[in-house]
C-alpha positions, 0 to 999 in steps of 0.5 A: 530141513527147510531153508529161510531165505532174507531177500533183503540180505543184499541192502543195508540203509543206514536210516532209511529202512529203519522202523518207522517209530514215532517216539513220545515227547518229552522222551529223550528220543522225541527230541534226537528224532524230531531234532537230527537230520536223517542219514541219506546214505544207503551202504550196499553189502557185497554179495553173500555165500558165494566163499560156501560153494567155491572149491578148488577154484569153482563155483560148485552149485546144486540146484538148492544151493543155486537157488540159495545164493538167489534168494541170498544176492538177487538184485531184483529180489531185493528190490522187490522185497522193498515195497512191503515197507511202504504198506507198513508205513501205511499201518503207521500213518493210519494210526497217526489219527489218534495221535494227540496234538498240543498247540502252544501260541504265545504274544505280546502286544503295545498300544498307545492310542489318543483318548476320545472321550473323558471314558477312556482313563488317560490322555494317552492310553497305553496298554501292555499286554503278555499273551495270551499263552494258550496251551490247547490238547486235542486227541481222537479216542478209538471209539470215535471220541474227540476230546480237547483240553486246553489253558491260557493266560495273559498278563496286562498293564495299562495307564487307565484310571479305571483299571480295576486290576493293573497289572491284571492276571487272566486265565481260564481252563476249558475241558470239551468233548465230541461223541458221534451218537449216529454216523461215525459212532462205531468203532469199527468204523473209526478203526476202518483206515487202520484196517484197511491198511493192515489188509493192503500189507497183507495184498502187498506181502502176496504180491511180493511172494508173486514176483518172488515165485516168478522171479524164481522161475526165471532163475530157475530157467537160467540154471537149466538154460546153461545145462540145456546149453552145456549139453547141446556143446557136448553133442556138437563136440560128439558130432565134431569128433565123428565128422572128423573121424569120417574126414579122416578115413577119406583122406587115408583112402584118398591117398591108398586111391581108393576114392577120388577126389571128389568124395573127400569134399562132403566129409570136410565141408561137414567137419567145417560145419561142426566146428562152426556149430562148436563155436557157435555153442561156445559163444551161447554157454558163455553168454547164458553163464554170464546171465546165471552169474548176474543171477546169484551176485557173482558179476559184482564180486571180482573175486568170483565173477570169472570162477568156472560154474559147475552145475551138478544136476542132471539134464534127463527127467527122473524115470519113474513119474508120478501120475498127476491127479488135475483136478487136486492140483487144480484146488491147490492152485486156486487156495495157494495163489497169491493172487486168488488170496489177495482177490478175496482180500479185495473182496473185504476191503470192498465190504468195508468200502460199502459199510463206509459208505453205508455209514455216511449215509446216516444223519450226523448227531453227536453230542457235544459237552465243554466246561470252563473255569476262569479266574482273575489275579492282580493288584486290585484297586478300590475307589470311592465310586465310580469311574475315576473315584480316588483310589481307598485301597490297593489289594495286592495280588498277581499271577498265584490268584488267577491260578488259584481261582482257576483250578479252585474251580469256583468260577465256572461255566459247562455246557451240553448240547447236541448237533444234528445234521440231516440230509434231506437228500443225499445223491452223493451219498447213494452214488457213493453206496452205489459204486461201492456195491458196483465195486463188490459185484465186478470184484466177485466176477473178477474173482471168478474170471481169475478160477477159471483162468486159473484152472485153465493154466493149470490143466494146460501145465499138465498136459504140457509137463505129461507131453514133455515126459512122452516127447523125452521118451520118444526123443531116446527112442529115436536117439537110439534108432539113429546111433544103430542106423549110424553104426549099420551104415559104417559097416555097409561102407566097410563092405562097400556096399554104400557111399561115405554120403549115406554114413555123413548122412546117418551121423547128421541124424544122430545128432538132431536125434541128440540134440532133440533129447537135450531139448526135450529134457529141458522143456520137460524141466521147464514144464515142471517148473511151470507147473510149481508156479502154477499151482502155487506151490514153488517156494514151498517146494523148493524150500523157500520161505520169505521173511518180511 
């Protein structure tokens, strides 16, 4: 079964990696959203599943479940896995230009000027006025559509004796729109920011699968690096024991007489020198121990951090391979990359860019249309005549009429009209086309230049994996030489027939011969991995899926 792994299993912030949602006024939570202040406090989870793999006091870890805990507690993963929640955010911040927009503007204004002439009602002209209140909606529609719509109103009084209407009601409604019938007509082309975007999510999701496939051939390498590490201890152990057992023999010969002195001091300057290789392999165990601890989150748990590591897959290669076919890897490599995938999304973004840019080159025409309603409210005062004629009649009247007037839509005014702005000359225009081309043509070599390193990797890989396969063969090959000559060599000093130097000297080979096995094995485990990577393929073939 295939393992899901969430790299963000490690962080859980309260408030600040919440979905970005933009709720709708007059929905209640319009109001808690604008209104509240968002929480800053990020709360991190202790690590997890480390209790699922701890027995009798170990930490018990096979690769897979190695790697489970990686996925599960890795630091460095998790923030990796973070930057994907600013393209989203990018998505959404794209679509905010189809948001609609209502503008609300109220005043109040008090005048009292000296009269100038026998025009101006008064001697003293006061005027009072409440607005106007407008109320203005603008929206941009997917096809490139602007509309607005929009009301006012204001009420004002006035001491004039040739106010008509005191106090008096003015309100209008208006209706407009703007259709681009040239530039900026298409669809597509209003839609480019959010599509855009949608495409760099998808770049940033390779990139983050990249870091994570590094990141995972990193800890991957730690887990062999202890093993590697684990070995070469035994092997110093073993040749401890030997440069004991040959210091030992001396010393019983020394004291029957059958050696001088002088033979004992090459067996105890070796044995001193294999408990310094001893230590020394300690000390490298431990520190590489601490690295894989820091890789699974067991350094932040108490509980866990000081649990002996048992890791339970083999150092040696598997003895039977499977031939590699370079060229089929090669394809592999070239469709499974993320960063081949996110070149060819590159190359859709720059088509975008020139069909932008293209588009800007045309003239800008766009149709225009608005239409208006107004109306008029008040007590209206009837004179004798004109200017400051004694008043016959008071009709009364008030807000209720202007509105009437307003949406009776009997007094009213539309229009229609086109807009047309051509460009004699556009250098800028056609640098812009220019460069987007340019961009286009250095992204197509890129690409090509990113196969051809790619191929390249790859079939360095495999040679490197096939060598490594041959260098563990050959490494056992000399391993078992060394042990027969070790063990011809005892048997020629039992006879007498050679020194104890040619023994201490058979034993010292044996052990490189060892210690080379165990490099090998793990330069082999690593050239396989690196070869995973390469190609692409390693989270697929260690189980690893990543959530987003």
């Amino acid at each position: 079964m295939r393992l899901r792994f969430a790299a963000l299993a490690l962080i859980c912030a309260s408030g600040l990696l919440a979905q970005v949602e933009a709720p709708l006024f007059p929905k209640a939570s319009y109001f808690r959203k604008m209104w509240s202040n968002p929480s800053t406090q990020v709360q991190l989870e202790p690590p997890a599943k480390l209790a699922d793999y701890a027995v009798d006091g170990k930490l018990e870890l096979s690769l897979r479940a190695y790697l489970d805990l990686v996925m599960a507690n890795n630091t460095d993963i998790s923030i990796t896995k973070l930057s994907v929640e600013n393209s989203r955010n990018a998505i959404t911040n794209a679509f905010g230009q189809y948001d609609p927009r209502l503008t609300v503007t109220a005043g109040y204004n008090h005048s009292a000027i000296p009269a100038s002439t026998q025009l101006d009602g008064a001697n003293v002209n006061k005027q009072t006025q409440f607005g106007p209140v407008n109320f203005t909606y603008n929206q941009l529609l997917e096809n490139g559509t602007s509309f607005n719509l929009g009301f006012n109103g204001s009420k004002s009084s006035s001491n004039s004796a040739f106010s008509t209407y005191n106090p008096a009601f003015v309100s209008n409604f208006s209706a407009g729109f703007t259709q681009p019938l040239l530039r900026g007509r298409s669809p597509a082309i209003v839609r480019m920011p959010i599509t855009i975007a949608r495409a760099n999510l998808r770049t940033t999701e390779l990139n983050i699968r990249s870091q994570v496939m590094t990141a995972v051939q990193n800890a991957e390498s730690a887990y062999w690096a202890v093993i590697g590490a684990r070995e070469s201890l035994r092997v110093q152990q073993e040749s401890l024991a030997m440069r004991k057992q040959s210091l030992e023999r001396s010393q019983r010969e020394l004291e029957l007489g059958a050696i001088p002195q002088l033979e004992t001091y090459q067996p105890e300057a070796d044995y001193q020198n294999a408990v310094i290789q001893v230590t020394q392999a300690k000390f490298r165990l431990a520190q590489l121990e601490d690295a894989l601890r820091r890789q699974i989150g067991a350094d932040l748990d108490p509980k866990y951090r000081e649990l002996p590591i048992v890791l339970t897959e083999t150092v040696m290669p598997p003895s039977e391979a499977t031939p590699l076919d370079r060229e089929s890897l090669v394809q592999k490599a070239l469709a499974n990359r993320p960063e081949m995938q996110s070149s060819r999304i590159g190359l859709d973004i720059d088509d975008l860019n020139i069909r932008s840019a293209a588009d800007q080159l045309r003239p800008q025409l766009n149709l225009t249309g608005s239409y208006r309603s107004n109306g008029r409210g008040g007590n209206q005062y009837v004179r004798t005549g004109l200017g400051s004629g004694q008043i016959t009649t008071m009709i009364p009247g008030g807000l209720y009429d202007a509105l009437s007037e307003v949406f009776g839509f009997n007094n009213t005014t539309y229009s229609l009209g086109l807009t047309l702005n051509l460009p004699l000359r556009d250098r800028a225009g056609q640098a812009r086309l220019a460069n987007s081309l340019l961009s286009k043509k250095q992204d197509t070599l890129s690409l090509r230049s990113r196969e051809q390193s790619v191929r390249l990797e790859v079939l360095n890989a495999i040679t490197n994996l096939e060598s490594s396969r041959e260098s563990v063969k050959l490494a056992i090959i000399a391993r078992d030489l060394a042990q027969k000559q070790l063990d011809a060599d005892r048997q020629r000093y039992d006879l007498g027939v050679i020194q104890m130097y040619f023994v201490l000297d058979s034993q010292t080979r044996l052990t490189t011969a060892e210690a080379r096995v165990v490099t090998e094995s793990i330069n082999y485990r690593t050239n396989q991995l690196n070869l995973l990577r390469v190609t692409g393929t390693l989270l697929d073939e260690r189980g690893i899926a990543i959530q987003y």
